[in-house]
N, C-alpha and C positions, 0 to 999 in steps of 0.2 A: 414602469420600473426598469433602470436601468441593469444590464446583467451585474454590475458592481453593487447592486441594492442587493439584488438577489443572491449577491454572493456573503456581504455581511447579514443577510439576515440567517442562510444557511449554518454560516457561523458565529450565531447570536452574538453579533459586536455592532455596536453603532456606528465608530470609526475604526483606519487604519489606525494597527501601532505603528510606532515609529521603527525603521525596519535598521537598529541597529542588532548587535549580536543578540540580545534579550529579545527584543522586540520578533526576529527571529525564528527563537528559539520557541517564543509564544505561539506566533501565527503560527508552525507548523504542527503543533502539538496541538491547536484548537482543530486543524484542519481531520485529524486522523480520529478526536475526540468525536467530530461533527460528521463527516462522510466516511462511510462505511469501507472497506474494502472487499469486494465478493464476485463471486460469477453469478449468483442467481438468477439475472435475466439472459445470459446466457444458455445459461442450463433451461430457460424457458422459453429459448427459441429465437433470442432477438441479439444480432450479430452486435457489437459495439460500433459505432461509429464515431471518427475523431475529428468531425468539425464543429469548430467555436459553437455553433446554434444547438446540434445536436447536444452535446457537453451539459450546455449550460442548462438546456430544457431538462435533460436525466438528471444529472448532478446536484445539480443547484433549485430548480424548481420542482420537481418531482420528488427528490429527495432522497434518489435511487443509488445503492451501492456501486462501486466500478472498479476496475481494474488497471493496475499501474500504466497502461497508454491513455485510460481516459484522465486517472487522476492526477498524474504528473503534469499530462500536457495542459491539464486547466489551471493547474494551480503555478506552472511557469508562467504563461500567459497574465495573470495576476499579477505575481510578481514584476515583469516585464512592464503592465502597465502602471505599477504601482513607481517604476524607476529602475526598478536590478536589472541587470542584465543577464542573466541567466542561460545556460548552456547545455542541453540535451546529452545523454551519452547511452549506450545502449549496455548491461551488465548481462555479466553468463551466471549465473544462480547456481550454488554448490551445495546442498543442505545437505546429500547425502556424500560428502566426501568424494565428489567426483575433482576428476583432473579437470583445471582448465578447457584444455584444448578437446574435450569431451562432451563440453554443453556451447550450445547456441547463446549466442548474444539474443535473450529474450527479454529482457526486465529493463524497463525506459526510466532514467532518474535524470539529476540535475545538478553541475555547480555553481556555485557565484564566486565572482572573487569580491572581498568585503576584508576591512580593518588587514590589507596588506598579507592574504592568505587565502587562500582556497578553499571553499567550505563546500562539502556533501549533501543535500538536501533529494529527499525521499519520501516522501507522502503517502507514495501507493506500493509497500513492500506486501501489506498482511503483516500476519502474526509474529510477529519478534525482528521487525525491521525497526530503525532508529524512528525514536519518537521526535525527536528533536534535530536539526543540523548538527555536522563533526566537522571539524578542520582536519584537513589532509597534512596531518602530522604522525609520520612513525613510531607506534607501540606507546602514543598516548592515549590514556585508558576516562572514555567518556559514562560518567553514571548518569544514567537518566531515570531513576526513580523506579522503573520497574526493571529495567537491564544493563548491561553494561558493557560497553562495545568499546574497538579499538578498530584502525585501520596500520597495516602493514603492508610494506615494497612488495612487490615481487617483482623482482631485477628481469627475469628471461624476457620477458613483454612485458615490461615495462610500464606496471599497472598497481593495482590495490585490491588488497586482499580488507573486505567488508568483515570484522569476526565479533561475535555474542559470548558472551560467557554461559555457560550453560556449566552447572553442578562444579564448578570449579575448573573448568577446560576451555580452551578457545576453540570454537566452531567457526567455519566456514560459512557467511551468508550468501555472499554474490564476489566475483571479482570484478573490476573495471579497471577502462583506461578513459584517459581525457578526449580519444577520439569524440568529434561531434556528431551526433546523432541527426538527420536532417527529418521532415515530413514525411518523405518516402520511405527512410526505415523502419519511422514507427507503423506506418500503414502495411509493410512486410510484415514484421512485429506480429501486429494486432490479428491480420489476417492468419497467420500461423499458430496461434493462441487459440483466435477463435474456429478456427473448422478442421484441423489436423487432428484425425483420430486418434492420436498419439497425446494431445495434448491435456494434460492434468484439469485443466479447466474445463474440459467436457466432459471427465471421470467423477470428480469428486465433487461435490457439495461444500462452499467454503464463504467463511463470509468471517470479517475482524473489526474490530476497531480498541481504542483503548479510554478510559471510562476513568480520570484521574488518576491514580496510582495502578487501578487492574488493570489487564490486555483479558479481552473478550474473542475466546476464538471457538467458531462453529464449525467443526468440521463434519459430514456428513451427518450422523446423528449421535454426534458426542460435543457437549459446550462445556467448555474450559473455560473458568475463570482465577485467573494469575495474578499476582502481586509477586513485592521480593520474597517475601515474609511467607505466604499462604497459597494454597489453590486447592480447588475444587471441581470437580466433574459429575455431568448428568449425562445421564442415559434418555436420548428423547425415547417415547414410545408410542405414539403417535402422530398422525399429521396437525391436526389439533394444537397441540402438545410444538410441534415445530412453528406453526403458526405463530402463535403467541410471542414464543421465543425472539422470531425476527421484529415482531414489532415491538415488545417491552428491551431487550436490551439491545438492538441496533436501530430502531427506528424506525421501519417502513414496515410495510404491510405484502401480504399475497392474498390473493382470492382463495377460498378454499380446495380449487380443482389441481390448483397449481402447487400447495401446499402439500397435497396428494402427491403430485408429482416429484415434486422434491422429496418427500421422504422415502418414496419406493425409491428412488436413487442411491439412496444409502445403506438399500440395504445387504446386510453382510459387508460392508466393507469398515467399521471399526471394531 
């Protein structure tokens, strides 16, 4: 089986759609329905790795969650072979209202240029990142069924401002510019993700994806499930109890020792 079999069957489709704006807006929203977003095997010990075989064998045949350098770069790659051409860019990540010039260019996304405009596509944000591609157009406001996001200038460098509505307020997601992102940045990237002590992905417990209209997000041991309309929260209280969790609502599995592991991770921190 070709890694392209193994990629539609990952994402329960027989064939490509046709990759106009629709067609698009599908794939990428199937992509985020289908592959998880998480550190988990991180958190269990096992660095990411960002070449095609690796990818494909976690991702796609394994079935395993990954993190914005695995899942962007595979699903550019797609793209890429499917015809787009597609273009890397490295973003600095703002959730808590930091400055710019304050966070590292950590977060690996992508644009196409398509139908005479510049479009946003992002796959591997986690929980409250665009479900769908945006056109890089000023304070027009994108509903996407569970959120609603706009992108904005920022004139000093020359970049864009990613924002979510959250209770009626624009928030900050990530900033970027069109600079392009080569191999080697995502390999610094990914490298500093994975083994800087500092790095959130070695603290917390985290794993997303979105589930038709809900976004499904696990954060250490609290699982949120979100619509426009509704949400809901549990308390895990066991590893047991987190087990289950990862395979009924994101789809893969842990052994029980490692289950263990992961939940002593979490504890006290929600």
């Amino acid at each position: 089986m070709t890694w392209l079999n193994y990629y539609l069957k990952r994402l329960s489709l027989t064939s490509w759609p046709t990759l106009d704006q629709a067609g698009l807006a599908f794939l990428q929203r199937r992509h985020i329905e289908s592959i998880a977003f998480g550190n988990v095997d991180l958190l269990l010990g096992n660095t990411p790795k960002l070449n095609h075989d690796a990818l494909v064998e976690k991702l796609l045949i394994q079935g395993r969650p990954g993190y914005c350098y695995e899942i962007n770069t595979l699903f550019a790659s797609l793209l890429n072979h499917l015809g787009l051409k597609t273009t890397l860019h490295m973003a600095r990540v703002l959730l808590n209202k930091e400055l710019v010039h304050e966070r590292p260019r950590s977060h690996l996304i992508m644009t196409i240029e398509q139908e005479g405009q510049t479009w946003l596509l992002d796959a591997g944000f986690g929980g409250g990142g665009i479900c769908e591609p945006i056109s890089l157009q000023a304070g027009v406001v994108f509903d996407q069924s569970i959120d609603r996001y706009r992108l904005l200038p920022e004139q000093t460098l020359a970049g864009w401002y990613l924002q979510r509505e959250i209770n009626g307020e624009w928030n900050n997601l990530y900033w970027f510019d069109l600079t392009t992102a080569y191999p080697v940045d995502c390999h610094v990237g990914n490298h500093y993700a994975a083994t800087e002590s500092e790095s959130i992905f070695l603290r917390d417990l985290m794993v997303t994806r979105i589930d038709g209209i809900q976004r499904l997000v696990l954060h250490n041991r609290q699982l949120s499930i979100r619509s426009k309309t509704d949400s809901s929260f549990k308390v895990i209280s066991t590893a047991v109890e987190l087990q289950n969790i990862l395979d009924h609502y994101f789809g893969f599995g842990v052994q029980p020792d490692q289950a263990e592991l992961l939940f002593k991770m979490g504890d006290c921190k929600d």
